[in-house]
C-alpha positions in Angstrom: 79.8 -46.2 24.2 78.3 -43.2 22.3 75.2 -44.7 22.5 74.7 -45.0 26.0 75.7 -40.9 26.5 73.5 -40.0 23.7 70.5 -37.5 25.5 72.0 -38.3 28.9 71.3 -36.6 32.0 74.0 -34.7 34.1 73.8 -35.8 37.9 76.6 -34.3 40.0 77.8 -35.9 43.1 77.3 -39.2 41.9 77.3 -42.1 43.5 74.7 -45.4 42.1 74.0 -48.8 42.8 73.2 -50.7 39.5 71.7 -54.2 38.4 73.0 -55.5 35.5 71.6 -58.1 33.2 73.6 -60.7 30.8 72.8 -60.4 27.0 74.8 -63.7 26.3 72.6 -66.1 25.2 75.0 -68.6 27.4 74.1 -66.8 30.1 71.4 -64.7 29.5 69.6 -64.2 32.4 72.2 -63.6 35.0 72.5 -60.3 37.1 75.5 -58.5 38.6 74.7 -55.9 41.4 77.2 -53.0 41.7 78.3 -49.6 42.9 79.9 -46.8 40.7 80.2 -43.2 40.4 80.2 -43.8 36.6 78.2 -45.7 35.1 79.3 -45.4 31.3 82.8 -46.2 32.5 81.9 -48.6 35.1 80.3 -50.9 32.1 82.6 -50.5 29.7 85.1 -52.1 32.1 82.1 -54.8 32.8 82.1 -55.6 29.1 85.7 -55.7 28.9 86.5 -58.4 31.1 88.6 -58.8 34.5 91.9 -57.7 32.6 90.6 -54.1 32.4 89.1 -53.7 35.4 85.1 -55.8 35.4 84.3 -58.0 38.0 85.7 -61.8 37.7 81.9 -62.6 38.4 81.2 -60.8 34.6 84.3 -61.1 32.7 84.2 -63.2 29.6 80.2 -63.3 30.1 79.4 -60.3 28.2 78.1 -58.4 26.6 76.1 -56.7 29.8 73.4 -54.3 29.7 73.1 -52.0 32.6 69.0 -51.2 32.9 68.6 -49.9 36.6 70.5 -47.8 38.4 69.8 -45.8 42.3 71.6 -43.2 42.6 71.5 -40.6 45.5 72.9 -41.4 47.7 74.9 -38.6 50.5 77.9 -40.6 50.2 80.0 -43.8 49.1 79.7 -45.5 52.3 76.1 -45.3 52.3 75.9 -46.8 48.6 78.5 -49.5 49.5 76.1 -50.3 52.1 73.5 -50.2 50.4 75.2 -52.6 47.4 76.0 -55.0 50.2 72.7 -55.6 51.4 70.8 -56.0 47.7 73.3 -58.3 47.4 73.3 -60.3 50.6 69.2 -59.8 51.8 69.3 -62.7 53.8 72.7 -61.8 55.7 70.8 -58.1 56.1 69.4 -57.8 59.7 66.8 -55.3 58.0 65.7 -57.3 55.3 65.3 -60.7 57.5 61.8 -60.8 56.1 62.6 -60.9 52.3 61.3 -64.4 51.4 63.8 -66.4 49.8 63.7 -66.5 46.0 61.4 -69.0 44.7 62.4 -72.3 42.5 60.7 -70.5 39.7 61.4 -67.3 40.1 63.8 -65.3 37.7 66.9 -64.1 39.7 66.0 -60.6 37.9 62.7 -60.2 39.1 64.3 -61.4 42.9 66.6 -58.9 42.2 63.5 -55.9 42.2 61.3 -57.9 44.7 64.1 -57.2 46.9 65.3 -54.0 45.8 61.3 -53.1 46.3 61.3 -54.2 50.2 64.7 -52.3 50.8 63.3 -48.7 49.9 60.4 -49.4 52.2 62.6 -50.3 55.4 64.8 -47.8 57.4 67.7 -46.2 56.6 66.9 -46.0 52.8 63.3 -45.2 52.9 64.0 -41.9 54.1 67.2 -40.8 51.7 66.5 -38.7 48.4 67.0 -41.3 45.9 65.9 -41.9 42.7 64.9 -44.6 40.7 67.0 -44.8 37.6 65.7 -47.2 34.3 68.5 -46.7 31.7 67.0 -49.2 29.7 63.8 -48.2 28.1 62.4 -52.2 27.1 63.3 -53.0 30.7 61.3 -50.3 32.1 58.3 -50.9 29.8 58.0 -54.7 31.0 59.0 -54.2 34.7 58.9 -50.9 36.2 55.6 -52.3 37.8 58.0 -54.7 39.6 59.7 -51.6 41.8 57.5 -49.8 44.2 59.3 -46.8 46.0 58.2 -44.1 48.8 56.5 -41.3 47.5 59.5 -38.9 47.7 61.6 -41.5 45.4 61.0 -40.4 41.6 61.2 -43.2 39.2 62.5 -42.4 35.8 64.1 -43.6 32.8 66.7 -41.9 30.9 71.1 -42.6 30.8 72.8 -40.5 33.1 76.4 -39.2 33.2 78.2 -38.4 36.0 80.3 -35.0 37.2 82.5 -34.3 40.2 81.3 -30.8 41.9 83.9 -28.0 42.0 84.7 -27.5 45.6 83.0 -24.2 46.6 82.7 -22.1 50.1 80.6 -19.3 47.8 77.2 -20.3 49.0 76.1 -16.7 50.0 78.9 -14.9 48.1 76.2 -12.7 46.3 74.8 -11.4 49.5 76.2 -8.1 51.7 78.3 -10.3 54.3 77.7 -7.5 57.0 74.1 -8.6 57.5 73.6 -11.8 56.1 70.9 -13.2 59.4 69.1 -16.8 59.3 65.7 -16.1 57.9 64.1 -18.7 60.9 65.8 -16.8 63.8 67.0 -13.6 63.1 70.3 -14.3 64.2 74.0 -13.8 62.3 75.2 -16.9 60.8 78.6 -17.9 59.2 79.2 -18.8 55.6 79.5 -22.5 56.9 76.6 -22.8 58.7 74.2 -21.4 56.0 71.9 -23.1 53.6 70.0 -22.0 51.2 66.7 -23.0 48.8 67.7 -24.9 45.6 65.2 -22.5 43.7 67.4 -19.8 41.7 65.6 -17.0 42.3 64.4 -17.9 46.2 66.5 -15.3 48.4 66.5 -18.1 51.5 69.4 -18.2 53.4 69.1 -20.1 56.9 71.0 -21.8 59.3 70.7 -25.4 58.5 69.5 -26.7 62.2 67.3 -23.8 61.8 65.5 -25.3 58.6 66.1 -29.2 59.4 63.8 -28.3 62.9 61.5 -26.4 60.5 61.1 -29.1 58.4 61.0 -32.4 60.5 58.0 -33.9 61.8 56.9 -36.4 64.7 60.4 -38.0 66.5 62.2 -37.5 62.5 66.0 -37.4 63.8 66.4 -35.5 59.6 63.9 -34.6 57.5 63.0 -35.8 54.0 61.3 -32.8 52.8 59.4 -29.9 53.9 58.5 -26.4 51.9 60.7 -22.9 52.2 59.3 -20.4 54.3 60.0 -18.1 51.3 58.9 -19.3 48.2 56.7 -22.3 49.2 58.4 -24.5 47.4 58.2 -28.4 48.3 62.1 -29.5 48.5 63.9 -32.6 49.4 65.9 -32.4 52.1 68.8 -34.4 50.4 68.6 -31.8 47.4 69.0 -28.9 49.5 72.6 -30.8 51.1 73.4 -31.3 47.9 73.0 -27.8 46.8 75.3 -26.7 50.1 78.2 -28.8 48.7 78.3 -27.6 45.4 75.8 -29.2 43.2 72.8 -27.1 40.6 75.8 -24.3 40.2 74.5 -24.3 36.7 70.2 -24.8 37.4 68.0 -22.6 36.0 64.9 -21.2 36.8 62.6 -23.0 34.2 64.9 -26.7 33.5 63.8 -28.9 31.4 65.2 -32.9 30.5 64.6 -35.8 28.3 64.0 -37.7 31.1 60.9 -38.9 32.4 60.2 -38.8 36.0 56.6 -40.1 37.9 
């Protein structure tokens, strides 16, 4: 498995939805949809067969190759969910208008025709997630396939998974006598602050306080919106993320072997 770690990116909080594809030239062709909160483990077992811990639907059908994977998700229940209905799109009540796959269409290319129409319908359009190639020929020949809202990035890169360390610490830097929301002046408790995912942006605000701020029209939570301190545009999903423990370890200028559009 070295290969698939080699110039991997660290997500924490991790939680994906993948497509598989079947190398076996007996079966090449076939796709497997699902969840995982790590992927290098999660197809190893694949690859392994039923016996150590793959689905019966891929065991003995190897080898797999995982090339797509969404991940972003706020929690397991929402990926489960979301797992369910790529797999079932015509038991979905929200994706009742996904034509049904076509005598010659490839399953694969049903499998992105439908993953397409999901990110455009509610309650996915609107959460922070990112499109994921890990497989570079896949992405080259049908990353045209997948069209996603405008706050989804699409990349290409491996990815490796780590579990936050639990922390409460969020404004543990700051003088706790007069820590005050920046939106409305008024005292707020450790639990009820957030704060910009920018390293050296002093935000601290109650987080009803920024979610009003940033939601538009009737939006019942934001996507994104800017700080009010260093005018930075953020995802709304990235700064929840941050609150739970998540970019301990970002700095100011990143960079990745990844490449996002």
């Amino acid at each position: 498995m070295k290969e698939f770690v080699d110039n991997a990116e660290v997500i924490e909080h991790f939680y994906g939805v993948y497509l598989l594809y079947c190398m076996n030239p007996k079966y090449k062709g076939r796709t497997y949809i699902g969840y995982t909160v790590d992927p290098c483990r999660r197809l190893k077992k694949h690859n392994a067969g039923k016996k150590h811990g793959g689905a019966w639907k891929t065991s003995n059908r190897g080898p797999w190759n995982m090339v797509l994977i969404i991940h972003g998700f706020p929690s397991s229940t929402a990926a489960l969910r979301f797992e369910w209905a790529w797999q079932h799109p015509h038991v979905s009540r929200r994706l009742k208008h996904v034509p049904k796959k076509k005598s010659q269409q490839r399953v694969f290319e049903f499998c992105l025709l439908v993953l397409s129409e999901m990110l455009k319908v509610g309650p996915w359009c609107r959460l922070p997630l990112t499109i994921r190639w890990i497989d570079y020929e896949f992405f080259d020949k049908y990353s045209s396939y997948v069209s996603a809202p405008m706050h989804m990035p699409i990349c290409h890169g491996r990815v490796i998974s780590k579990k936050i360390k639990k922390t409460n610490d969020i404004v543990e830097t700051l003088d706790k006598l007069s820590i005050i929301c920046f939106i409305c002046n008024a005292i707020l408790e450790e639990k009820e602050a957030v704060n910009c995912i920018k390293p050296s942006c002093s935000l601290v605000a109650h987080l009803i306080c920024l979610a009003q701020l940033f939601c538009k029209d009737n939006m019942i939570l934001p996507i994104e919106g800017t700080c009010p301190v260093c005018n930075t545009n953020v995802l709304w999903g990235d700064l929840i993320r941050k609150k739970i423990g998540c970019y301990e370890n970002l700095q100011e200028h990143s960079s990745s072997d990844e490449d996002c559009t």
